[in-house]
Structure formats: C-alpha cells, structure tokens
Legacy VTK file of the C-alpha trace (Angstrom):
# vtk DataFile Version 3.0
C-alpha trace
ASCII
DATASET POLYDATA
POINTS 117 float
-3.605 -20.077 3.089
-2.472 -17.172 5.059
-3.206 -13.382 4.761
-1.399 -10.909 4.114
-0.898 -6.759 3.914
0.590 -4.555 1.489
1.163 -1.330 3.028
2.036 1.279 -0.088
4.482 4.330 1.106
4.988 6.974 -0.850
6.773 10.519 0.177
4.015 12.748 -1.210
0.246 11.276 -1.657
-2.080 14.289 -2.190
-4.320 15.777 -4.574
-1.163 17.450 -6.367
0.577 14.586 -7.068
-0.987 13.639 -10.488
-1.026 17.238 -11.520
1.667 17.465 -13.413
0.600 14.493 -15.682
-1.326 14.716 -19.225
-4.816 13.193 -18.492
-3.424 10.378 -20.811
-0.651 9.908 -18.045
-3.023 9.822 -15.437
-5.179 7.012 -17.522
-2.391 5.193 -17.970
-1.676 5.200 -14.283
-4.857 4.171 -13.058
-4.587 1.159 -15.889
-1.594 0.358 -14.318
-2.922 -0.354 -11.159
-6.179 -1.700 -12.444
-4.180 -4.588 -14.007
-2.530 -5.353 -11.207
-4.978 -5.554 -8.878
-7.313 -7.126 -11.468
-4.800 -10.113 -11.824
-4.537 -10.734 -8.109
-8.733 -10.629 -7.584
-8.636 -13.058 -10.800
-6.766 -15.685 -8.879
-8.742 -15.453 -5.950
-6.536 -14.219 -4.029
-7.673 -10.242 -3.207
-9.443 -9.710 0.213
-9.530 -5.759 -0.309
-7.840 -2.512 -1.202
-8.323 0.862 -0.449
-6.691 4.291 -0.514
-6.174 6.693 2.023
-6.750 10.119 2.350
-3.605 12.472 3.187
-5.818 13.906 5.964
-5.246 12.283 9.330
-3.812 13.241 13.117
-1.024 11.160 15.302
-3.071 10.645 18.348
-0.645 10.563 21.967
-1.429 9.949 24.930
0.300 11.057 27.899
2.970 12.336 25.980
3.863 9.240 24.420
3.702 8.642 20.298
2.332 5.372 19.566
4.370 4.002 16.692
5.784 0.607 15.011
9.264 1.418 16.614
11.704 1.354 17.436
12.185 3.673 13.984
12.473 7.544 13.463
9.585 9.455 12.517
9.644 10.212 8.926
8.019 12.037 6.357
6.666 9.564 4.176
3.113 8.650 3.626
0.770 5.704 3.771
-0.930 5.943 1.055
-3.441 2.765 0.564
-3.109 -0.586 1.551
-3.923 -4.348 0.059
-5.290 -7.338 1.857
-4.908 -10.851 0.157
-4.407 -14.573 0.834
-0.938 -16.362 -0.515
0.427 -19.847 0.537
3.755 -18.125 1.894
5.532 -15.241 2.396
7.597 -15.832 -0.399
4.447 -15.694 -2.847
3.303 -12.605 -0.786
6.353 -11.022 -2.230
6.220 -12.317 -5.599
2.540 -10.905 -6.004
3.925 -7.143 -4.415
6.477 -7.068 -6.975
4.077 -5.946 -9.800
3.004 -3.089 -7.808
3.017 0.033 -9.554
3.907 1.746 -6.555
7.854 1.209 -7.804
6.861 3.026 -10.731
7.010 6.417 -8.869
9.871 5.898 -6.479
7.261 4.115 -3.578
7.930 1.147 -1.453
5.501 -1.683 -0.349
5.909 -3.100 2.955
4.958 -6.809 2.958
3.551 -7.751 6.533
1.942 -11.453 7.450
-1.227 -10.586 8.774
-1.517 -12.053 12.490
-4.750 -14.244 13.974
-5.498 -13.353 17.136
-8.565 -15.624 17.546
LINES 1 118
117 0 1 2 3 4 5 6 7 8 9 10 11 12 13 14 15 16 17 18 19 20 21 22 23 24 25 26 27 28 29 30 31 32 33 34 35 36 37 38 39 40 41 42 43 44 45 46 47 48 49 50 51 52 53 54 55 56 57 58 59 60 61 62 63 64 65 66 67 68 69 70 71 72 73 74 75 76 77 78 79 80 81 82 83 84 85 86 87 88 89 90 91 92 93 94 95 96 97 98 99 100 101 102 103 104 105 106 107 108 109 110 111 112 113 114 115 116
C-alpha cells in the first residue's frame, strides 16, 4: 500500500468565506466533509487531515522564490491537505473524487507521496 496527498486549492480560504451562508448551510457543509472523510478513516485508509490557516509568508532566499515550478505564481490558496494509504494511483483518485472541495469551485491535487528512506 502506498501513500498518498490530497492537496485542497481553493481561490479564497478565510474567515469570510462561510459568511454568506445560513448557519444551516454552514452545518451542512461541515457534514459534507465529515462524511467524506469519515468513509475514508472507516476503511482504514486515513493517515491525517488538517486545515490551514490563510496566514503564512513565501520565504526567498537570495532572491530566489522556492516553488513547485516551473508554473506561474497564482492567487489561489492551499487550504488543508489529506494523507491516506490506497493500492494505486488510480484508487487515490477514485477516493478524491468525493471531495467536497468540487462543491465550491476547488480543485484537489492528487500527489504519490515519495519514501526517501
């Protein structure tokens, strides 16, 4: 079994973003993502998952941006991120396509995770 990382992007993820919904809306949201998450950890399968705050800095050094080129620098935000075990890539994929992250217009970047030792 291999591991793998969902990396959730999103173009705003801040403290606003659920304003504008009912706090039934928001409920429902946070179910959403409960069940998901819930049926992954029920097969096994869930290493971890956390959020991230929209706080953070690009560090450089000597002038240079340290980034996952060779890509543009973008607007868009990491939001959280998932670690779990699958037997392939292919069922990596199949478990990130219940994300609710779709729901709102998000992507989820599906990356093997590497062993170094």
């Amino acid at each position: 079994m291999e591991k793998f990382m969902l990396i959730f992007h999103g173009q705003r993820m801040d403290e606003t973003m659920f304003q504008a919904l009912s706090p039934e809306d928001f409920q429902a949201e946070i179910e959403k993502w409960n069940t998901w998450i819930g049926g992954i950890a029920a097969q096994g399968k869930l290493v971890g998952t956390e959020g991230l705050l929209p706080e953070g800095k690009v560090l450089t050094g000597g002038g240079k941006v340290v980034t996952d080129g060779p890509y543009t620098e973008g607007k868009e935000i990491v939001g959280g991120y998932m670690v779990f075990n699958a037997d392939s890539f292919d069922e990596a994929i199949s478990l990130a396509q219940g994300c609710p992250m779709f729901d709102t217009g998000g992507k989820v970047e599906v990356r093997q995770i590497q062993k170094f030792m």
